[in-house]
Backbone as a printed PyTorch tensor [residue, N CA C, xyz], in Angstrom:
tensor([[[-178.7100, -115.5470,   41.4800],
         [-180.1500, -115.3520,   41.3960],
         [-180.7580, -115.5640,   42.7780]],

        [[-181.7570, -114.2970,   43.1940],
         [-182.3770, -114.7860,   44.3370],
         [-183.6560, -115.3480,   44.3250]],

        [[-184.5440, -116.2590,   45.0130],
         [-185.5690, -116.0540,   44.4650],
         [-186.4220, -115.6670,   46.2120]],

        [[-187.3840, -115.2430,   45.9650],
         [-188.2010, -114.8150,   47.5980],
         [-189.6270, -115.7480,   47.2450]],

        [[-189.4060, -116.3210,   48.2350],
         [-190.3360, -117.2560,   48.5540],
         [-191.6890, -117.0080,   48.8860]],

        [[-192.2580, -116.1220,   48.6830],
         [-193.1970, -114.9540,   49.4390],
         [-193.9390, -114.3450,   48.5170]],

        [[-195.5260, -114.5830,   48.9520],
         [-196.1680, -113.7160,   48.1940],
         [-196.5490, -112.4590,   48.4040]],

        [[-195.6940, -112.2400,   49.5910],
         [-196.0570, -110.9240,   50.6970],
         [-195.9110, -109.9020,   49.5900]],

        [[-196.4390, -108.5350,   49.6680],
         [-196.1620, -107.4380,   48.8620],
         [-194.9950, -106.7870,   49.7810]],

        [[-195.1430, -106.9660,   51.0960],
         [-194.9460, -106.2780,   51.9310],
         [-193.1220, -106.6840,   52.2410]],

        [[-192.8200, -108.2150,   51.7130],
         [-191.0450, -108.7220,   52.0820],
         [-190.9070, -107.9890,   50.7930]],

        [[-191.4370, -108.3860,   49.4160],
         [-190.8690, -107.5920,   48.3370],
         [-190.5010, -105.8080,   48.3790]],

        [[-191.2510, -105.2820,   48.6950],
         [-191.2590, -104.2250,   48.8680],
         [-189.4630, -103.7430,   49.6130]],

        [[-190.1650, -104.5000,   50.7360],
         [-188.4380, -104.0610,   51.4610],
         [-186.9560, -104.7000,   50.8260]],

        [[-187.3690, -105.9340,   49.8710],
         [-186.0720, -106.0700,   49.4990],
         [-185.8460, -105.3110,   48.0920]],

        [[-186.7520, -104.5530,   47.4430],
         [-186.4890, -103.5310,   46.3910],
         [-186.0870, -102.4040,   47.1920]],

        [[-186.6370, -102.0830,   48.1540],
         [-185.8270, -100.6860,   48.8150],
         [-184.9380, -100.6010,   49.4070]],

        [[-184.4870, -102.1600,   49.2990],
         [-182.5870, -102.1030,   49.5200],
         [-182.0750, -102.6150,   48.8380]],

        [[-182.6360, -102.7730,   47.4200],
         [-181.7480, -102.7390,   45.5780],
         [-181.0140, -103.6210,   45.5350]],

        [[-182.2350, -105.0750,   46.2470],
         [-181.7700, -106.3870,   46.0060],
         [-182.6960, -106.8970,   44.7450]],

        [[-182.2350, -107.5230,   43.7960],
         [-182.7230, -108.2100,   42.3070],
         [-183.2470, -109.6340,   42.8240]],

        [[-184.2800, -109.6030,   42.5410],
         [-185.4450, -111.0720,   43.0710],
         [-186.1230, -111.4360,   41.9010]],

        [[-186.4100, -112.4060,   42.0840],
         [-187.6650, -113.1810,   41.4940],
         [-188.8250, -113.6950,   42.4770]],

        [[-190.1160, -113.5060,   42.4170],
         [-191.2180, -114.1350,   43.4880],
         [-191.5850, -115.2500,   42.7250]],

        [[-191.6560, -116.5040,   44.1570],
         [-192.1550, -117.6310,   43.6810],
         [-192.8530, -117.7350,   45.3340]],

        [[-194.4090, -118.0950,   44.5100],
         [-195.1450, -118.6640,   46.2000],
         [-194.9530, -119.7820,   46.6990]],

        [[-194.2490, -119.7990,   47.7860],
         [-194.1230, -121.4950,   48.3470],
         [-195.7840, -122.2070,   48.4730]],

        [[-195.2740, -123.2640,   47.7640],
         [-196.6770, -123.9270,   47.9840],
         [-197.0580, -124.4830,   49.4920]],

        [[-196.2860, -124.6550,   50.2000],
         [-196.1530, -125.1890,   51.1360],
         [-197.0450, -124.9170,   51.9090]],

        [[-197.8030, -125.9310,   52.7360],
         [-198.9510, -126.0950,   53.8260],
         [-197.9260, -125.3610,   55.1080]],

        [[-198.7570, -124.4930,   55.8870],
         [-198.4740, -124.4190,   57.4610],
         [-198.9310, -125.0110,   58.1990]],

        [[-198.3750, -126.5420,   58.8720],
         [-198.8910, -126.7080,   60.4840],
         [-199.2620, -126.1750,   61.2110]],

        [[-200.0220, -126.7930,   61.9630],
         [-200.0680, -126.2840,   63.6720],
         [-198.8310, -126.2850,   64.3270]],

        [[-198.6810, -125.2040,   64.9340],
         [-197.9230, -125.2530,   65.9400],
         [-198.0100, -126.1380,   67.2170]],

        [[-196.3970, -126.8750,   67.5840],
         [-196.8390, -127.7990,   68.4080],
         [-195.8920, -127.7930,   69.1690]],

        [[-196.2920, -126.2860,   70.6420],
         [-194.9150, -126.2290,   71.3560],
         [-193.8590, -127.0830,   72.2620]],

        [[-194.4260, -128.1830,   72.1410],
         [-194.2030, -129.2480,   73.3000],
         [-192.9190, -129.9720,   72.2890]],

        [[-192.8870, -129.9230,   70.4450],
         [-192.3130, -130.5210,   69.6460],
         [-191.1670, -129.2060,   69.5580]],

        [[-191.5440, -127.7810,   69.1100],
         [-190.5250, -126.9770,   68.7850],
         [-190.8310, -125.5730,   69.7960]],

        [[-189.5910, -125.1110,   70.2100],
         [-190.4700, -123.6820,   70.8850],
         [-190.8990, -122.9010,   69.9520]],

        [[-191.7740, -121.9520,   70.3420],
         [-192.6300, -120.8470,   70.1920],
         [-191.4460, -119.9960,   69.7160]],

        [[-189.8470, -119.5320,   69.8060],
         [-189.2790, -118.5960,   68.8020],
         [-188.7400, -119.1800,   67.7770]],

        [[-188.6850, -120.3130,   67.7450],
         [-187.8690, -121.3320,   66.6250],
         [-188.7840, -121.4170,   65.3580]],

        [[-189.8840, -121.5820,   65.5240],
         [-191.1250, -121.6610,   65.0760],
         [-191.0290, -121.0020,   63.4500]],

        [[-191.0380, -119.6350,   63.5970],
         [-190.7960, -119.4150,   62.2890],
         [-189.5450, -119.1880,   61.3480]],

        [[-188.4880, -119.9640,   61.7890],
         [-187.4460, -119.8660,   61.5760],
         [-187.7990, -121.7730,   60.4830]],

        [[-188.6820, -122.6420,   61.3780],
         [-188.9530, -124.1770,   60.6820],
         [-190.0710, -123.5470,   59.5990]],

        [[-190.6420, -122.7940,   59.7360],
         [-191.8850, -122.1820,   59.0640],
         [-191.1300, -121.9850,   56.9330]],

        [[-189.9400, -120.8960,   58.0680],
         [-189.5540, -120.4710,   56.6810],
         [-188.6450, -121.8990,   56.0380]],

        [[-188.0560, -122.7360,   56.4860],
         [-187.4730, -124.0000,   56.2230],
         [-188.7630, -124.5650,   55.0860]],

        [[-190.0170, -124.9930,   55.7960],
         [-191.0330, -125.5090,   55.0670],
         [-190.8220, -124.7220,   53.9130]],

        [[-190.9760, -123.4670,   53.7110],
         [-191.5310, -123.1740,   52.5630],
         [-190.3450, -123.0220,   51.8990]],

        [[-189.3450, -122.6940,   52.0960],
         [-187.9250, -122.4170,   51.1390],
         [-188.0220, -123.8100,   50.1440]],

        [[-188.0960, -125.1180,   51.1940],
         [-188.2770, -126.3040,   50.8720],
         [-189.1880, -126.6700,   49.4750]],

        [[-190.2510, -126.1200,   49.8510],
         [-191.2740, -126.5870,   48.6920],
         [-191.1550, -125.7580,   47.3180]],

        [[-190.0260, -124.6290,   47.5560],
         [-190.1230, -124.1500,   46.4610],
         [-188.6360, -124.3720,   45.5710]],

        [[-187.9420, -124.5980,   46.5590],
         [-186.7440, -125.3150,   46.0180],
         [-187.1730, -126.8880,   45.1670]],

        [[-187.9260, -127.7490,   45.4040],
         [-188.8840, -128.5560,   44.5510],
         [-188.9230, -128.3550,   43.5970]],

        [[-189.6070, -126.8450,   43.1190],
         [-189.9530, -126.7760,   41.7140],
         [-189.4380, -126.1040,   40.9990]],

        [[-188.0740, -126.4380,   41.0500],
         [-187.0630, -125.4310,   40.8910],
         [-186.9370, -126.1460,   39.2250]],

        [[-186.4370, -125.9500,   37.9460],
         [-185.9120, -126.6010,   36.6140],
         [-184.7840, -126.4430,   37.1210]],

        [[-183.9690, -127.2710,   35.8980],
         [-182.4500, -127.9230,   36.4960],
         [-181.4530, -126.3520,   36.3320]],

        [[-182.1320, -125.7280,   35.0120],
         [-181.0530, -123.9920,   34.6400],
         [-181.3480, -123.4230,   36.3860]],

        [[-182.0570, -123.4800,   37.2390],
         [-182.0220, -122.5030,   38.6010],
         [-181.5580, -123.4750,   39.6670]],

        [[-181.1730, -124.2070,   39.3550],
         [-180.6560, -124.9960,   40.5180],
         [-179.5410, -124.3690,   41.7960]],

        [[-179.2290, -123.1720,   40.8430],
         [-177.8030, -122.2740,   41.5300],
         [-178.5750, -121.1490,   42.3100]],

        [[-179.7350, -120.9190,   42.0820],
         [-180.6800, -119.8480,   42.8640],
         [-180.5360, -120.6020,   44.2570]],

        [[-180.3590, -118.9920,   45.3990],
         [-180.4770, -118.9760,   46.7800],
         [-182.2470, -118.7450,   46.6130]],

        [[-183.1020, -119.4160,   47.6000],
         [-184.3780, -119.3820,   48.1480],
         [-184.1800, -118.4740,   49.3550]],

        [[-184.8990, -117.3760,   49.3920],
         [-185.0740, -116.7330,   50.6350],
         [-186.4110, -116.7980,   50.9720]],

        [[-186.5470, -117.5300,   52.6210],
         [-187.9350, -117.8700,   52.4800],
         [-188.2570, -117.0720,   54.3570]],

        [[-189.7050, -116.5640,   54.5090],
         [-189.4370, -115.9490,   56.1940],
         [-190.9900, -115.7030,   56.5930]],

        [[-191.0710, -116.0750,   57.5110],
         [-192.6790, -115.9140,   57.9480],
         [-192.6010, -115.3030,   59.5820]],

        [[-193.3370, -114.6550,   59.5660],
         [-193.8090, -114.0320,   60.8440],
         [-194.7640, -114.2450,   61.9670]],

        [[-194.4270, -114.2720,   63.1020],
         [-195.5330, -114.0900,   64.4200],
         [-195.3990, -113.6570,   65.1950]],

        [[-196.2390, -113.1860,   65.9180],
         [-196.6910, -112.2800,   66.6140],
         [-196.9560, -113.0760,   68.0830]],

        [[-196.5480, -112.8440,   69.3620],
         [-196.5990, -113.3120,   70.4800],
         [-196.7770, -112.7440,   71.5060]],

        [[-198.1140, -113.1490,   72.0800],
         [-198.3690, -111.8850,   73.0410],
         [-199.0560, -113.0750,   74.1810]],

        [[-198.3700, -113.1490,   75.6220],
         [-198.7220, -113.8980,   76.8720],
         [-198.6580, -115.4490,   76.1450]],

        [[-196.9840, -115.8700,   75.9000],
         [-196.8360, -117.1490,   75.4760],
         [-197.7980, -117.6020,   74.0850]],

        [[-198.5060, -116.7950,   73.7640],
         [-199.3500, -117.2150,   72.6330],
         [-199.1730, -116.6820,   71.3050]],

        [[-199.2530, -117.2970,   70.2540],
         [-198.8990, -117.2210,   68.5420],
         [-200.1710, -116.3940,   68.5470]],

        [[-200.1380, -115.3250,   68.1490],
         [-201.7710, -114.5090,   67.4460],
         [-201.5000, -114.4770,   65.7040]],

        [[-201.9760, -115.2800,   65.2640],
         [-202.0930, -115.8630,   64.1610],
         [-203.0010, -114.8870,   63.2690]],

        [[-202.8210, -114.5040,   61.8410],
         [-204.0640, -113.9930,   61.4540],
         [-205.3310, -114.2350,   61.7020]],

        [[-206.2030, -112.9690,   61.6100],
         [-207.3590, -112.5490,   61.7810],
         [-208.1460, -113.8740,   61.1000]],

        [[-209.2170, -114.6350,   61.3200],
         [-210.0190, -115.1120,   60.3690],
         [-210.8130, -114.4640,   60.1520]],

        [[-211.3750, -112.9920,   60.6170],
         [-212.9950, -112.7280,   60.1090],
         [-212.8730, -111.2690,   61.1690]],

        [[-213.6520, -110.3290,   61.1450],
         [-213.6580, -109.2820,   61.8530],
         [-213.3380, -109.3140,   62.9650]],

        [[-214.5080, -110.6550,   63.7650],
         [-214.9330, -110.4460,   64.7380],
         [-213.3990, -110.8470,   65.5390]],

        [[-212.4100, -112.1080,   65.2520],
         [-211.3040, -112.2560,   65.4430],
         [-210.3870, -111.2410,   65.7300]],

        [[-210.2630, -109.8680,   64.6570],
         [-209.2740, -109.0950,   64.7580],
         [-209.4340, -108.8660,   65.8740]],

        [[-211.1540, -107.9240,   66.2360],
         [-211.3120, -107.1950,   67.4220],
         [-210.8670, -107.9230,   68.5910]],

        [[-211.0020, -109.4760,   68.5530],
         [-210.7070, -110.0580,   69.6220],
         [-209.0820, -110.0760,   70.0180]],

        [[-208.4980, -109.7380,   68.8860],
         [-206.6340, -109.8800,   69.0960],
         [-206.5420, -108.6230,   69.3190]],

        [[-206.8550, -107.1660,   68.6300],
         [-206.8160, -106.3590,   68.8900],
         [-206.8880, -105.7200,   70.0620]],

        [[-207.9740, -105.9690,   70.9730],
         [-208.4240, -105.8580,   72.3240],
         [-207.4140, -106.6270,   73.3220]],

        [[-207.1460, -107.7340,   72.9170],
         [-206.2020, -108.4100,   73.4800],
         [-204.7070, -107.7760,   74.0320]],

        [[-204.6220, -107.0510,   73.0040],
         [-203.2310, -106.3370,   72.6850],
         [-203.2120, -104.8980,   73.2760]],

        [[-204.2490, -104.1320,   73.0020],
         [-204.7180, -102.8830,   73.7050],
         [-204.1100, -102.7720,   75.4760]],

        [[-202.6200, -101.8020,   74.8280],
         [-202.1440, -101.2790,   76.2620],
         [-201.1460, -102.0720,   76.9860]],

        [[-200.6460, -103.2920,   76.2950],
         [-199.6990, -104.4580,   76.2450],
         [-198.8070, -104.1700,   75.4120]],

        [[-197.6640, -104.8580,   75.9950],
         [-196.5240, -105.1840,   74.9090],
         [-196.3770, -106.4490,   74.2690]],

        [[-196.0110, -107.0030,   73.0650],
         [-195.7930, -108.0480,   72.5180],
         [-194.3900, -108.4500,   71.8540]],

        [[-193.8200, -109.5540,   71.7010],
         [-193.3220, -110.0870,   70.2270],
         [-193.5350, -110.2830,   69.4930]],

        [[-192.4380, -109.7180,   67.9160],
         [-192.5720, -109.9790,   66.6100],
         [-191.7010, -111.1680,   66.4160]],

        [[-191.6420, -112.0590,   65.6870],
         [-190.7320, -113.0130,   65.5110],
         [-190.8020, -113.0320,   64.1540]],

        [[-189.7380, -113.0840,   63.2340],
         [-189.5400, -113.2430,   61.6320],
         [-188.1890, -114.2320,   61.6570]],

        [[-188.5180, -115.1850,   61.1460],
         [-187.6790, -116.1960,   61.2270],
         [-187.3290, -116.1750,   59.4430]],

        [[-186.1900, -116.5450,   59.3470],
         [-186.0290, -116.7490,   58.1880],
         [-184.9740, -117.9580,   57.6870]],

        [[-184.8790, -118.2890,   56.2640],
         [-184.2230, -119.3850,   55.3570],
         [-183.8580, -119.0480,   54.2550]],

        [[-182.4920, -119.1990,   54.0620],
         [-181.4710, -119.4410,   52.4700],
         [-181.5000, -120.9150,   52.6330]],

        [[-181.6400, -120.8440,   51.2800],
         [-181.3050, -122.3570,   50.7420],
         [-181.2080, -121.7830,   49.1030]],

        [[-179.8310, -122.8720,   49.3530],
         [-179.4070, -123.4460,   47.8280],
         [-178.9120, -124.9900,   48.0800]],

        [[-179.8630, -125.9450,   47.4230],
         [-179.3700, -127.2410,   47.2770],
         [-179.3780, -127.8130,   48.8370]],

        [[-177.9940, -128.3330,   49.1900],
         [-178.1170, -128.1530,   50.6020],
         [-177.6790, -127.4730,   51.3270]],

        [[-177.0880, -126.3730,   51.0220],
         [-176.4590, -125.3480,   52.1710],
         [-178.2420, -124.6030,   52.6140]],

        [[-178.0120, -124.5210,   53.9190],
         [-178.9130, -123.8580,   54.1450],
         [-178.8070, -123.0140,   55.5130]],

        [[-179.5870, -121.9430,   55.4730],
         [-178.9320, -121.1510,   57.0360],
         [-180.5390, -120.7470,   57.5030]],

        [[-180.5630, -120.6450,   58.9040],
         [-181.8180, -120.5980,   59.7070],
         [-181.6730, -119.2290,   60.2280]],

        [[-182.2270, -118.7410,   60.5550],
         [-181.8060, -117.5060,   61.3900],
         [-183.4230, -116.9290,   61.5490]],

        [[-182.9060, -115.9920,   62.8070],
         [-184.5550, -114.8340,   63.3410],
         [-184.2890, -114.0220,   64.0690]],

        [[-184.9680, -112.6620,   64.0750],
         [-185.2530, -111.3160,   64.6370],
         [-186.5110, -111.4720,   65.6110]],

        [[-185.8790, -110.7840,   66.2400],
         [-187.2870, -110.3490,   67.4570],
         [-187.5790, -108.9640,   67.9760]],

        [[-188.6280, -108.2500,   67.6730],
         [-188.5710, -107.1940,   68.1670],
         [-190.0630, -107.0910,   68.8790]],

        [[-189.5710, -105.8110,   69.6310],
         [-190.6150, -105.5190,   70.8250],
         [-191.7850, -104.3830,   70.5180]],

        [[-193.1640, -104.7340,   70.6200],
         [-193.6860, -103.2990,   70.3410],
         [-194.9710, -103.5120,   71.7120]],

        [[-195.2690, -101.9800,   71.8250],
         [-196.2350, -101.7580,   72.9840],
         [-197.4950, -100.9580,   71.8640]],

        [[-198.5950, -101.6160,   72.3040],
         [-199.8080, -100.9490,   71.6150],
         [-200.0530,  -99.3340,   72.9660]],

        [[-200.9590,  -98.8950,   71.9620],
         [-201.5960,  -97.6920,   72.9070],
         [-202.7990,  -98.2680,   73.4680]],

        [[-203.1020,  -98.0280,   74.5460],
         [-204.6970,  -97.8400,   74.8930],
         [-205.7130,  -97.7410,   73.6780]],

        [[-206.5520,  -98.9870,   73.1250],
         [-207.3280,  -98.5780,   72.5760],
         [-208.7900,  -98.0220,   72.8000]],

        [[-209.0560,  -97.8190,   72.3570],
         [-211.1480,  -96.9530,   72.6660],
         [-211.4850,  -97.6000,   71.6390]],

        [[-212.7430,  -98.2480,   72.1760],
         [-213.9040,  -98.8670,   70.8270],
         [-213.6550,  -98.0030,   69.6100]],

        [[-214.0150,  -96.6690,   70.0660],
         [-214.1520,  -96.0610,   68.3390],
         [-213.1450,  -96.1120,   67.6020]],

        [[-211.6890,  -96.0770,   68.1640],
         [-210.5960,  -95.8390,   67.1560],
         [-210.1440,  -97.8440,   66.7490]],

        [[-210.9200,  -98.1940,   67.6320],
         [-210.7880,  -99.8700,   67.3840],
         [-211.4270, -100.3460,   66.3300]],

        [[-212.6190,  -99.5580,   65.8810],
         [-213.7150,  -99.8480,   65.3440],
         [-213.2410,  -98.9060,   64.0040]],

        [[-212.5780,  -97.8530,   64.2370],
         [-212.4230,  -97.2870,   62.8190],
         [-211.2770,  -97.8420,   61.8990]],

        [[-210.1620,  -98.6880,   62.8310],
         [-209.1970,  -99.3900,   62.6010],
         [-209.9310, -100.7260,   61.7420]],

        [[-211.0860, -101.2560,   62.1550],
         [-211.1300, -102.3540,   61.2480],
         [-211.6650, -101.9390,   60.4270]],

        [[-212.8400, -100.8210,   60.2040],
         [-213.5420, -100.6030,   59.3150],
         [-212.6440, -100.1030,   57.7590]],

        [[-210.9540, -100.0880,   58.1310],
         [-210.1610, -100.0180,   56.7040],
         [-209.6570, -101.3440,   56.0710]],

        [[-209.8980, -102.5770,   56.9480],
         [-209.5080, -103.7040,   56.3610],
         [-208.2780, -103.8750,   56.5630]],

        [[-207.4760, -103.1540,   57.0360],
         [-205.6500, -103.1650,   56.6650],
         [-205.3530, -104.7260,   57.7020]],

        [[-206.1080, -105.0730,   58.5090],
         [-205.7620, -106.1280,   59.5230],
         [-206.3650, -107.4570,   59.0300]],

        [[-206.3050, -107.2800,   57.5360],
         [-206.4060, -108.7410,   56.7300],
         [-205.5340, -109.1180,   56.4930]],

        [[-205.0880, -110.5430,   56.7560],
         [-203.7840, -111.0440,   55.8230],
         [-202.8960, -110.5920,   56.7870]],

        [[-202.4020, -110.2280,   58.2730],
         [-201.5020, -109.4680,   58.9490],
         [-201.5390, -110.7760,   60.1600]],

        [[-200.0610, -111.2470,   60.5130],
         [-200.2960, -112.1290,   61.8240],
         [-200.5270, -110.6500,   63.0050]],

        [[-201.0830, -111.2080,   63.7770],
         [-201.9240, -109.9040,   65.0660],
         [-202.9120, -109.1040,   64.7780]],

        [[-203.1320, -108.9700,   63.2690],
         [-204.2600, -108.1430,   62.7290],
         [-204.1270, -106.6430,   62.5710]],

        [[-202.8160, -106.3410,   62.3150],
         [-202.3250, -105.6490,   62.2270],
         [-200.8710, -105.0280,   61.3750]],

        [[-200.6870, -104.2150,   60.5030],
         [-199.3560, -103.5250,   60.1870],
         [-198.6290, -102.7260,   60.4930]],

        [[-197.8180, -102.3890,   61.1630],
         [-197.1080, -101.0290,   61.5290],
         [-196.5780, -100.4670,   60.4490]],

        [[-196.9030, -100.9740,   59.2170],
         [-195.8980,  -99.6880,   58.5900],
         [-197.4320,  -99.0780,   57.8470]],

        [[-198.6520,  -99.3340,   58.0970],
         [-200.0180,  -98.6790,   57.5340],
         [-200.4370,  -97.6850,   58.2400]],

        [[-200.3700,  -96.9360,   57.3800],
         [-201.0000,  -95.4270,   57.6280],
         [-201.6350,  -95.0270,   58.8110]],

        [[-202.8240,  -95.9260,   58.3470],
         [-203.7350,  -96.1800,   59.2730],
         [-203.7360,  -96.4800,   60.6780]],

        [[-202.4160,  -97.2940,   61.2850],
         [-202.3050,  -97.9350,   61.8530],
         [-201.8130,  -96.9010,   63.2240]],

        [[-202.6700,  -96.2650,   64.0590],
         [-202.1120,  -94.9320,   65.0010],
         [-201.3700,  -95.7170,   66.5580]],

        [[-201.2790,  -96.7200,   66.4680],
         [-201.2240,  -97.3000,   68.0700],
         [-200.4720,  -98.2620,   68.1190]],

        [[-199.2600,  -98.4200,   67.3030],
         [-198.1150,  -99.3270,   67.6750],
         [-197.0200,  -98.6440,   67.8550]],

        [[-196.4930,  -98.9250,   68.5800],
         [-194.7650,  -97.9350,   69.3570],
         [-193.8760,  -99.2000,   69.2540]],

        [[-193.2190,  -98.9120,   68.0660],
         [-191.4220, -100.2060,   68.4110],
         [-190.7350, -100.0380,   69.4890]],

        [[-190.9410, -100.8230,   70.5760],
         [-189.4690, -100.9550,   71.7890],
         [-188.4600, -100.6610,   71.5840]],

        [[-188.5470, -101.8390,   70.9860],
         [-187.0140, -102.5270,   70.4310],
         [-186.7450, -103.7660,   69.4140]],

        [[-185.7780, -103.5000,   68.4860],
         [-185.6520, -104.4160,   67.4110],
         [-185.7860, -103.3340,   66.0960]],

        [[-186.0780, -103.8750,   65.2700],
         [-185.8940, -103.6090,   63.3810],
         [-187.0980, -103.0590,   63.1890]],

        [[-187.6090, -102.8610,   62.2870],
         [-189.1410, -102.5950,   62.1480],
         [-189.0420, -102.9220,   61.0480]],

        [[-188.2560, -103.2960,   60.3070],
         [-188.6900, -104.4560,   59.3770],
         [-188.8300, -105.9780,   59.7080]],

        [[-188.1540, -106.7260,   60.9340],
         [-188.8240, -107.4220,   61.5260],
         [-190.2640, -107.7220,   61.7540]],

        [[-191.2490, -106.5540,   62.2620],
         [-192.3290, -106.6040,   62.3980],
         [-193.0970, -106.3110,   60.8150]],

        [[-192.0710, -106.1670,   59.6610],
         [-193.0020, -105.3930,   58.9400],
         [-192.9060, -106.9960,   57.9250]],

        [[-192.0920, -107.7980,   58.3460],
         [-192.2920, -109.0140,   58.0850],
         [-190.8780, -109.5350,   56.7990]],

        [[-189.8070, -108.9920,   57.0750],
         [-188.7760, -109.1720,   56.4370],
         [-187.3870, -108.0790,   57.1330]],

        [[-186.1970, -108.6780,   58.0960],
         [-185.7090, -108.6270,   59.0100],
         [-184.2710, -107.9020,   57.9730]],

        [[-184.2490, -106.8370,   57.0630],
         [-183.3160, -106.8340,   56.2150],
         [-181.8520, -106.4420,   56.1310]],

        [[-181.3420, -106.3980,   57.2980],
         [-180.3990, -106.5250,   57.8970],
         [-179.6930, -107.6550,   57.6700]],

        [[-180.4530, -108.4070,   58.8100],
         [-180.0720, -110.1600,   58.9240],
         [-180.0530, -110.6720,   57.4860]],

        [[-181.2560, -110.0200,   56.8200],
         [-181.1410, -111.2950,   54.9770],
         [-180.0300, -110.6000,   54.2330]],

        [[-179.5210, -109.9250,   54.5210],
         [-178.2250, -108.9750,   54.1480],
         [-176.8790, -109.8060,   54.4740]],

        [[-177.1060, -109.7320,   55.7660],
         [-175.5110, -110.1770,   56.4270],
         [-175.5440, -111.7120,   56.6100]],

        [[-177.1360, -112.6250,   56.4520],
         [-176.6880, -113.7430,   56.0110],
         [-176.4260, -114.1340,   54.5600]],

        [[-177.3000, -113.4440,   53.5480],
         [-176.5570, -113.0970,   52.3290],
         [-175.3720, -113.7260,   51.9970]],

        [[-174.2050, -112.3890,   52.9960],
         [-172.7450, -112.1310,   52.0250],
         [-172.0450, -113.4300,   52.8780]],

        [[-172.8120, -114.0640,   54.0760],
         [-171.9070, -114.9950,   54.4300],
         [-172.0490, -116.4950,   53.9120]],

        [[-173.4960, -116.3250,   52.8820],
         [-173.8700, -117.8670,   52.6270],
         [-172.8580, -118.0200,   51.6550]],

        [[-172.4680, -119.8260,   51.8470],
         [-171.4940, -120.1700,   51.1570],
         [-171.6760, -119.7240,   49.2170]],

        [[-170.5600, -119.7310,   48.6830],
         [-170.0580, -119.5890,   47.6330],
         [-170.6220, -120.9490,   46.6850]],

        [[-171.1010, -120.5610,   45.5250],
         [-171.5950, -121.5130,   45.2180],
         [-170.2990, -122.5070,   43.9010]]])
């Protein structure tokens, strides 16, 4: 049994379109501040997804005790800095603009856990925005899609005309690395 730790639509999605059998459970789990001086800035969501695998392994009944937790959170890093979701419009525009004509990091860190075996692992991939113009900046928020998105943003939305992948997965950036939850998968221990 797997269970995904995630209320994302967006990790589910990708692990049905590679005809993996889940159950969703939302980690209850609080996110800290980040505190780079304690963990670096790529490790980060690799402890992220630890927290939450954690809290949901908690409320586990004793019949699922044999369930793997797959747990993975994402950020976005652009000039040493975490761009964290949007709080409010005016935020996006400010990350958005930020990003306009730059390249950044995706970081998706992820966690199996069963009991105590547990495995850490993370993807990183590279993307370069386009040059933005107020208007196509402005028509970009006016769809909302940069709610709920670390950078304020999705690359796999329609909408979304001005992100170019470098390099890396693009499910990495799309916030579930499915490769890696694959091939750590078949290597997590045997229960």
């Amino acid at each position: 049994m797997l269970i995904l730790a995630s209320g994302s639509p967006r990790r589910a999605e990708l692990l049905r379109r590679a005809n993996m059998s889940f159950e969703v459970r939302v980690s209850p789990a609080e996110e800290p501040e980040h505190r780079p001086e304690l963990i670096p800035t790529e490790l980060w969501p690799a402890c992220l997804a630890y927290m939450k695998a954690a809290a949901v392994q908690n409320t586990l009944r004793p019949s699922e005790r044999g369930a793997i937790i797959l747990a993975a959170d994402t950020i976005v890093v652009h000039n040493h800095r975490i761009l964290n979701k949007a709080r409010d419009r005016r935020h996006a525009r400010q990350i958005l603009a930020s990003l306009s004509g730059k390249t950044h990091d995706v970081i998706t860190g992820i966690c199996l856990m069963r009991g105590k075996d547990v495995r850490l692992s993370r993807a990183i991939a590279t993307c370069r925005f386009r040059k933005l113009s107020p208007a196509r900046l402005t028509a970009y928020l006016d769809t909302n899609l940069w709610k709920d998105k670390a950078g304020a943003y999705g690359i796999q939305d329609d909408h979304d005309p001005f992100v170019t992948l470098v390099a890396g997965d693009i499910t990495t950036v799309i916030g579930l690395p499915v490769a890696l939850v694959q091939s750590e998968l078949a290597s997590f221990p045997k229960e």
